[in-house]
C-alpha positions as CSV (number, residue, x, y, z in Angstrom):
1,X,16.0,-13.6,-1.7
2,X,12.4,-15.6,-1.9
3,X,9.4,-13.8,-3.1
4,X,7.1,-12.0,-0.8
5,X,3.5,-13.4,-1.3
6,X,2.5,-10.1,-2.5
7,X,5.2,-10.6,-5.6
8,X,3.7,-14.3,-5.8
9,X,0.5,-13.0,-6.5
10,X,1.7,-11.0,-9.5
11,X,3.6,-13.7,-10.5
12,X,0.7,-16.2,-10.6
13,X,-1.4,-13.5,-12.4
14,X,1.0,-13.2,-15.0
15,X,1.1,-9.2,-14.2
16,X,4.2,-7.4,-15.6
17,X,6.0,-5.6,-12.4
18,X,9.3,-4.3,-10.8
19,X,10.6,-5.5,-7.9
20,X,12.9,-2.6,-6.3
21,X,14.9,-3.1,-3.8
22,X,16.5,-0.2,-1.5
23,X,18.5,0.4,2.1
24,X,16.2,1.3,4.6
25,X,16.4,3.1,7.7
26,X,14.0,3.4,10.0
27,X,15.6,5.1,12.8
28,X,13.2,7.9,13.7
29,X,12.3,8.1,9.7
30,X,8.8,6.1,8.4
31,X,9.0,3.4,6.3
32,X,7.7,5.3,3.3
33,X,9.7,8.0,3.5
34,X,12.6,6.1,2.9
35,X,11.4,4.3,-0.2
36,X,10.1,7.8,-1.6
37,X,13.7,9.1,-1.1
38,X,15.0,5.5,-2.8
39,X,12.6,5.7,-5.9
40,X,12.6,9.6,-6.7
41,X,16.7,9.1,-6.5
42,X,16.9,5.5,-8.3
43,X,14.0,5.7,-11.2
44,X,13.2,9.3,-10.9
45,X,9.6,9.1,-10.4
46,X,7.9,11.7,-8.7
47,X,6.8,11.4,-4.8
48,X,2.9,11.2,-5.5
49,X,3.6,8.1,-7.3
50,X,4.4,6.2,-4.1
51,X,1.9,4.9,-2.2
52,X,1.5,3.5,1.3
53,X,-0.2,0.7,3.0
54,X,-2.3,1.6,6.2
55,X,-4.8,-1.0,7.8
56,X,-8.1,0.6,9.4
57,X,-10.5,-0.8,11.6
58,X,-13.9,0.1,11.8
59,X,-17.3,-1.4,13.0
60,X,-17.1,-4.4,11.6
61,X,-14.4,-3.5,9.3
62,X,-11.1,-4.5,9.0
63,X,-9.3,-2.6,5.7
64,X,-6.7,-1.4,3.7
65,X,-6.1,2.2,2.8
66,X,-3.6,2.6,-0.6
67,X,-2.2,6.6,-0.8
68,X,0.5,8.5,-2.1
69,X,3.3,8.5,1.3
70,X,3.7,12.5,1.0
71,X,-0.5,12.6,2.0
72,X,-2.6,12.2,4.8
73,X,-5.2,10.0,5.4
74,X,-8.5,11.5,5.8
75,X,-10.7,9.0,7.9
76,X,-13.9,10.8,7.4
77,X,-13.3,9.9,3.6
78,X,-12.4,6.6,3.9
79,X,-14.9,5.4,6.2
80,X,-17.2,6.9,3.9
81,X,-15.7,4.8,1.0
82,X,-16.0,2.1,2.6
83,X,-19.6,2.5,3.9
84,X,-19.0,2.9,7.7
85,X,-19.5,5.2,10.2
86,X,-16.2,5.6,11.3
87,X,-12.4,4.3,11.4
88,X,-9.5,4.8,13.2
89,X,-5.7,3.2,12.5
90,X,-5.6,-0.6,13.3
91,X,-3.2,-1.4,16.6
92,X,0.1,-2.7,14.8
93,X,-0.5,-6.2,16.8
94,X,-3.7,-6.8,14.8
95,X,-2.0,-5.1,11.1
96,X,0.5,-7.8,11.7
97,X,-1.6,-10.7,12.6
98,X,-4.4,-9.8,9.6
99,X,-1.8,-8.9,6.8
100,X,1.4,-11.4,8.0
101,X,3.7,-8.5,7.1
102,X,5.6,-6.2,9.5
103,X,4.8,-2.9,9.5
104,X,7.0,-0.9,7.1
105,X,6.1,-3.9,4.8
106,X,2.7,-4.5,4.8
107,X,1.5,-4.4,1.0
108,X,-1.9,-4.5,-0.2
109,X,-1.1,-7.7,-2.3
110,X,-0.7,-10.9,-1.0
111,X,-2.2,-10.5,2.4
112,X,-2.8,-13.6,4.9
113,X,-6.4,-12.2,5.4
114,X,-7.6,-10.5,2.0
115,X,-8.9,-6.6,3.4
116,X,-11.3,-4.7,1.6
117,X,-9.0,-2.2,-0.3
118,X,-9.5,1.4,-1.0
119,X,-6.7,3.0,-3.1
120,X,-6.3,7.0,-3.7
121,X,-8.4,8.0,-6.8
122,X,-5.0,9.7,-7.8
123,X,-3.4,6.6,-8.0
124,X,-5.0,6.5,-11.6
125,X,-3.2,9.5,-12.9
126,X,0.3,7.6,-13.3
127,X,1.3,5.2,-16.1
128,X,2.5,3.1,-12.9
129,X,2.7,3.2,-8.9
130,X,4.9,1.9,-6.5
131,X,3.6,0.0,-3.4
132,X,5.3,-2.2,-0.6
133,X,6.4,-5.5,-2.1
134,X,6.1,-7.1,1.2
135,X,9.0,-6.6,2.7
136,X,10.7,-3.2,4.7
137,X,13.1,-2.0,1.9
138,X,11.4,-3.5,-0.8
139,X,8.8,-1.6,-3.5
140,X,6.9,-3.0,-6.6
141,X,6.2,-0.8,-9.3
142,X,3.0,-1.7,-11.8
143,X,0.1,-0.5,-13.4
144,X,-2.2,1.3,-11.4
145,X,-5.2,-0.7,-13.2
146,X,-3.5,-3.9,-12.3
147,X,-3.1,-3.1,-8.7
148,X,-6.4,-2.2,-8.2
149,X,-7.6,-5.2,-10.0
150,X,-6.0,-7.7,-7.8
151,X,-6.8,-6.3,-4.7
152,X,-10.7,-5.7,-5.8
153,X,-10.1,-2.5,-4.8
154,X,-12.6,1.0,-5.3
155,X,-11.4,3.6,-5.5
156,X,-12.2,7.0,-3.7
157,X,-10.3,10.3,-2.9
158,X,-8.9,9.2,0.4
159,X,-6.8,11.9,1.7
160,X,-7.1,15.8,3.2
């Protein structure tokens, strides 16, 4: 299987990372559900330690959102992270067409249009995270430092 762009960019960075791939469902499940279920039962990591993708719009603002799957985005914190008023989800159409990932894929590496990146402040309590890889049924596990690095990201306490 060819690499994602989001595993190119750690490979062109030099970055040390697992790719992990898993069966995914889908039907009537999310995305990240699934690869919580996959890691916890494969690698034995703990649920917080997966992290989702979401793509926000906002006046003028087109972003990413990194945080653990089990939370829930809080959009008056993120907007505030990300110095605007407010923000709402992105319509799938426009996550596709910014990112060039599917949804159930989209990482926060590797994206067709690079998006301003907030990832959870708790992200930073793990030795490493797991995020999309790019594609549904695949995850990437690094070092918090080094995700947050590539993707310029802040940091902020995104969720309720």
């Amino acid at each position: 299987m060819a690499a994602t762009p989001a595993i190119a960019v750690l490979e062109r960075a030099r970055i040390p990372h697992t790719v992990h791939r898993y069966p995914h469902h889908g039907a009537g499940r999310s995305f990240g559900d699934d690869a919580v279920d996959a890691m916890v039962t494969a690698l034995g990591v703990v649920p917080g330690q997966v992290f989702k993708t979401l793509v926000i719009s906002g006046p003028d603002i087109l972003a990413t959102a990194v945080i653990p799957v089990p939370a829930h985005l809080s959009m008056k914190a993120t907007a505030r992270a990300l110095g605007v008023p407010r923000v709402a989800m992105a319509d799938p159409a426009v996550v596709t067409r910014a990112t060039g990932y599917v949804l159930g894929g989209v990482s926060p590496l590797g994206q067709r249009n690079r998006l301003a990146t907030v990832v959870d402040v708790s992200a930073q309590q793990w030795p490493t995270v797991l995020c999309s890889a790019g594609r549904r049924g695949m995850e990437i596990q690094l070092s918090p430092a080094d995700l947050i690095s590539l993707c310029a990201a802040t940091t902020a306490d995104l969720t309720v």
